[in-house]
C-alpha positions as CSV (number, residue, x, y, z in Angstrom):
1,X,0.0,0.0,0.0
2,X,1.6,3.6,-1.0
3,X,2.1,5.7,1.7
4,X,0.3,8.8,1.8
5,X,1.7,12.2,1.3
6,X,2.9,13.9,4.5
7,X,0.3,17.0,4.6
8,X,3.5,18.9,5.9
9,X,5.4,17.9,2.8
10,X,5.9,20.6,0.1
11,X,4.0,20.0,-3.2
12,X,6.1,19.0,-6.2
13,X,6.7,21.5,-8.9
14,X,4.3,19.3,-11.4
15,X,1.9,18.9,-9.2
16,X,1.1,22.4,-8.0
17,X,1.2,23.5,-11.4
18,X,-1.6,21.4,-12.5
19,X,-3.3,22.4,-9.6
20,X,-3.0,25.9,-10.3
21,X,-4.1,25.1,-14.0
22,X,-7.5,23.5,-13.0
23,X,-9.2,26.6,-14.0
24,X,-9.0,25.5,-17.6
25,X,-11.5,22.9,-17.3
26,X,-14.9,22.6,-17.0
27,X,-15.9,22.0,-13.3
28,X,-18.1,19.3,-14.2
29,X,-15.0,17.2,-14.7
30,X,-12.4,18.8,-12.2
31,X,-14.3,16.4,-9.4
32,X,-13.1,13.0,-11.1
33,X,-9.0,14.5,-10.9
34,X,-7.0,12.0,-8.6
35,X,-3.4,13.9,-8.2
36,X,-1.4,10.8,-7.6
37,X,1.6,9.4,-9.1
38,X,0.1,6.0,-10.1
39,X,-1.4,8.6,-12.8
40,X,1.3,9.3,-14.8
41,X,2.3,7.8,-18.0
42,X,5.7,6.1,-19.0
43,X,8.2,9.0,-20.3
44,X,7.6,9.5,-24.0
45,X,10.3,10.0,-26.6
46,X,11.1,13.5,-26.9
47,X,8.7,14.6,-29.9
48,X,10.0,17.9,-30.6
49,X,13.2,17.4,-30.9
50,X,12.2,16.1,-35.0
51,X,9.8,18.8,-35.6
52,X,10.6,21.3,-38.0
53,X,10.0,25.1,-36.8
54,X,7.8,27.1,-39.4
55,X,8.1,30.9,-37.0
56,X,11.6,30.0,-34.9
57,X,14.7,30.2,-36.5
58,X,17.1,27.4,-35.4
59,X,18.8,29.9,-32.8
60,X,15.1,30.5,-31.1
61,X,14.3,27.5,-31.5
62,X,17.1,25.8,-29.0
63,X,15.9,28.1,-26.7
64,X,12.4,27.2,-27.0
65,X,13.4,24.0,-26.3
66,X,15.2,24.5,-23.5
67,X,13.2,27.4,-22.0
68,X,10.4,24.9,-21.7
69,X,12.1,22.1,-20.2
70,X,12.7,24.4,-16.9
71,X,9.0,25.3,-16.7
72,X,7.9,21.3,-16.9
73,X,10.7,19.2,-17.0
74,X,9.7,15.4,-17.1
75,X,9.9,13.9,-13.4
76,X,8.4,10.9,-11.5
77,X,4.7,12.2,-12.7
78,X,5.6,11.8,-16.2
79,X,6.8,13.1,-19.4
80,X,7.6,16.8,-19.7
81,X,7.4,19.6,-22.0
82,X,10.2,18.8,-24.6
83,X,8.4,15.2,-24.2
84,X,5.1,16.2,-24.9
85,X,5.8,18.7,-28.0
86,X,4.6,21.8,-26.1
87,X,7.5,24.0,-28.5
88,X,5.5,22.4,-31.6
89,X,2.6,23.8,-30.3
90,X,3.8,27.8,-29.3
91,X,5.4,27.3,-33.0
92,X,2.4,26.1,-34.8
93,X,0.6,29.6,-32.1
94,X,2.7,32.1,-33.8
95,X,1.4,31.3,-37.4
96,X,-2.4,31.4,-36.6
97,X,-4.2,34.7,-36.1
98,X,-3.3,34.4,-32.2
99,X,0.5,34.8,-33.2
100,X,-0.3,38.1,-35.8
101,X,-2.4,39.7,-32.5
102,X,-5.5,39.7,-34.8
103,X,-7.8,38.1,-31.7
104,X,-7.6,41.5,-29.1
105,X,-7.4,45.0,-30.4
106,X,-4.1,46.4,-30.7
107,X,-4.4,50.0,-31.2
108,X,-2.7,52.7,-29.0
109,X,-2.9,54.3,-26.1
110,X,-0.9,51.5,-24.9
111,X,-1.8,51.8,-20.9
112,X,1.1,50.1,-18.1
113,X,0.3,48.6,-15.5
114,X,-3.5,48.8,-15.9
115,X,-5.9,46.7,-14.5
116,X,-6.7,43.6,-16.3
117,X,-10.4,44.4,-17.3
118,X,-8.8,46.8,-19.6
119,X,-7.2,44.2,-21.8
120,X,-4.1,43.6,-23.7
121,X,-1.8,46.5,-23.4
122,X,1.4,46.3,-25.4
123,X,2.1,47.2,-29.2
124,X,3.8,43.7,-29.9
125,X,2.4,40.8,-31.0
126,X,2.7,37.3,-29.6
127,X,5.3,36.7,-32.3
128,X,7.3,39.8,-31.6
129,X,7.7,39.1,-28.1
130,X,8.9,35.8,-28.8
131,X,11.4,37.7,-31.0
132,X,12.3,40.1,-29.3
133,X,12.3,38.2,-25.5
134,X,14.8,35.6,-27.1
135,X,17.2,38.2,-28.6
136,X,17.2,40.1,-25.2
137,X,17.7,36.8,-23.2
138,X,20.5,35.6,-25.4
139,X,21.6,38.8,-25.8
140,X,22.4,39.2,-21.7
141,X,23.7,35.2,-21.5
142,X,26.5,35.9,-24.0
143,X,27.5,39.4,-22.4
144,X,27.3,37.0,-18.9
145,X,29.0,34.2,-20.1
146,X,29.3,34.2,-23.7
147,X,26.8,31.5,-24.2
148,X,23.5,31.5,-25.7
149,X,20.7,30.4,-22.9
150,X,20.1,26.9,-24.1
151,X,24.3,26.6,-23.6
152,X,23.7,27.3,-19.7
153,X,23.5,24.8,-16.6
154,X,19.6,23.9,-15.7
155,X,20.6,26.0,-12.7
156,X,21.6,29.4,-14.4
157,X,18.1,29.3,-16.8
158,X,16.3,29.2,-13.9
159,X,17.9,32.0,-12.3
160,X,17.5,33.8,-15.5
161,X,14.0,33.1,-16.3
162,X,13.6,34.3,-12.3
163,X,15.0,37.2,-14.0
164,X,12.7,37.8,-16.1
165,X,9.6,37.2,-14.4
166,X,10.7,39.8,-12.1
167,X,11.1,41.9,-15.0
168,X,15.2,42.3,-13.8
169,X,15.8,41.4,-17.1
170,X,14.5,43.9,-19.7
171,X,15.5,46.6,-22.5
172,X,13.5,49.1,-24.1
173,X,12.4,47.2,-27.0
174,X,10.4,44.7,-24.3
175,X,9.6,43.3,-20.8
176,X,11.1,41.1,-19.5
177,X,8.0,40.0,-17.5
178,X,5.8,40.3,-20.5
179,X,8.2,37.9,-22.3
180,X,8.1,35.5,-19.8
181,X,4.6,35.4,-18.8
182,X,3.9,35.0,-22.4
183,X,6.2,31.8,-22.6
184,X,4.8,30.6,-19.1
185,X,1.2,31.1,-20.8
186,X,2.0,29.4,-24.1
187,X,3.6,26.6,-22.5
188,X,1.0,25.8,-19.7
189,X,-2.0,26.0,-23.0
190,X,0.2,23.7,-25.0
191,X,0.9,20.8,-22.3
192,X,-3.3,20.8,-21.7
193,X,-3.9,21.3,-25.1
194,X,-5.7,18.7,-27.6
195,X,-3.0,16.7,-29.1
196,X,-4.2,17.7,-32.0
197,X,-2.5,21.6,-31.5
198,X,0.7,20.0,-31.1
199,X,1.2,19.8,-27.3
200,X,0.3,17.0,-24.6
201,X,1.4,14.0,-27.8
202,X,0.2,11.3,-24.9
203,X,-2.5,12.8,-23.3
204,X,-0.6,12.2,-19.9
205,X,-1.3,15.3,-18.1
206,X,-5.0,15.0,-18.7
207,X,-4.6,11.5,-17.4
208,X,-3.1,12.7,-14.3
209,X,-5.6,15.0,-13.4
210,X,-8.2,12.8,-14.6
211,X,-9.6,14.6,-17.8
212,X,-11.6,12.5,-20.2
213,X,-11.2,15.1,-23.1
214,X,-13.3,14.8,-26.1
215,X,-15.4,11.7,-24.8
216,X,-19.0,11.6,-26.0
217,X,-20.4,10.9,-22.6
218,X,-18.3,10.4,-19.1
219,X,-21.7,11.4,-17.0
220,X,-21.7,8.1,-15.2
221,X,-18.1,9.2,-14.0
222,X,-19.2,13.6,-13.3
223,X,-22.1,12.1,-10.5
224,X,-18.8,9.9,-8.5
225,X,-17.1,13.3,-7.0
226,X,-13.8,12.8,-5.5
227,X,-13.2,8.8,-7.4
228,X,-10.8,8.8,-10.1
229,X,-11.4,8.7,-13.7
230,X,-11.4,5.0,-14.7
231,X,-11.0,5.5,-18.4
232,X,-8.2,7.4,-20.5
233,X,-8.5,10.6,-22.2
234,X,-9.5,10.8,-25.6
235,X,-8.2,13.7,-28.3
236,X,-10.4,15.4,-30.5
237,X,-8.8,13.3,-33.6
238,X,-10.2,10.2,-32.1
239,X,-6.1,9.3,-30.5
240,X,-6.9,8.2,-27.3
241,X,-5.2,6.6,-23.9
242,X,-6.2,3.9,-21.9
């Protein structure tokens, strides 16, 4: 019989994440989630590492890579973002209307710091932060240590994507915040995405938090609150896990 987690215990990285993420599915559903490790899927082979980029040059595209692999890195609950093609997904973002900024309106004034009712508030478009973040980031890392970031120790990208979520890191052309929370965002929508977008390739963090996906009918399992989801996901293509 596993042991069961010390209340006192701090909450792995994975874990808390997916917690945090909940919000993105329907409530109807979020009842069935069991957040155990018996959840997780084998470790997948790395499916981004053979796609071919159609926005990232080769340069932004090793970051990408890497830059992702700090924010979910694969562990004991399973595969990570590398893994799961979570960079093929904010690649295939930047060359849909999302990427061009054609979903919000993007005409100045250009308010800071505003509340967030007011909506999106810079001039640059999802694909020109990505641009423009990297270039900073790299830019810094070789003045640091003359490497690009995805040449650095696990230990130094985390202290500079630290850096960059508290906006340390930053130039006039862009935020470093904005940069980052931008990557954050993209990442988080591509690892409990549809397979079909690119990102979560096994369905293995819907698994662990016990979302059915695009089955027809899992109202037998909605009316058993707190019981785990006894079936595996299914993508919108028709893929599916059991």
């Amino acid at each position: 019989m596993k042991k069961p987690q010390d209340p006192h215990q701090p909450v792995p990285a994975r874990r808390r994440f997916l917690q945090q993420s909940l919000s993105l599915i329907p409530l109807a559903v979020v009842g069935t989630a069991s957040f155990t490790s018996e959840a997780a899927t084998p470790k997948s082979p790395a499916v981004s590492q053979d796609y071919v980029p159609q926005f990232f040059d080769p340069g932004q595209w090793r970051f990408i890579l890497a830059a992702t692999d700090r924010l979910i890195p694969t562990d004991e609950l399973g595969p990570g973002a590398i893994a799961e093609g979570v960079p093929v997904f904010i690649d295939r973002q930047m060359e849909v209307p999302y990427g061009y900024g054609q979903l919000w309106y993007m005409h100045a004034p250009f308010i800071a710091n505003t509340d967030p009712l007011f909506g999106y508030q810079s001039a640059l478009t999802p694909r020109e932060i990505y641009r423009q973040g990297i270039a900073l980031t790299n830019g810094w890392c070789q003045q640091q240590w003359k490497k690009d970031f995805a040449d650095l120790s696990h230990d130094q990208q985390e202290q500079i994507l630290t850096l960059l979520e508290k906006n340390t890191l930053k130039n006039d052309s862009v935020s470093g915040a904005l940069f980052f929370e931008q990557l954050l965002e993209n990442t988080k929508e591509g690892y409990l995405a549809d397979p079909i977008h690119g990102g979560n390739q096994s369905m293995s963090s819907w698994k662990l938090i016990g979302y059915p996906g695009a089955r027809a009918d899992f109202t037998d399992a909605v009316a058993q609150p707190n019981e785990p989801y006894p079936l595996g996901p299914v993508s919108i293509s028709g893929k599916r896990m059991v």
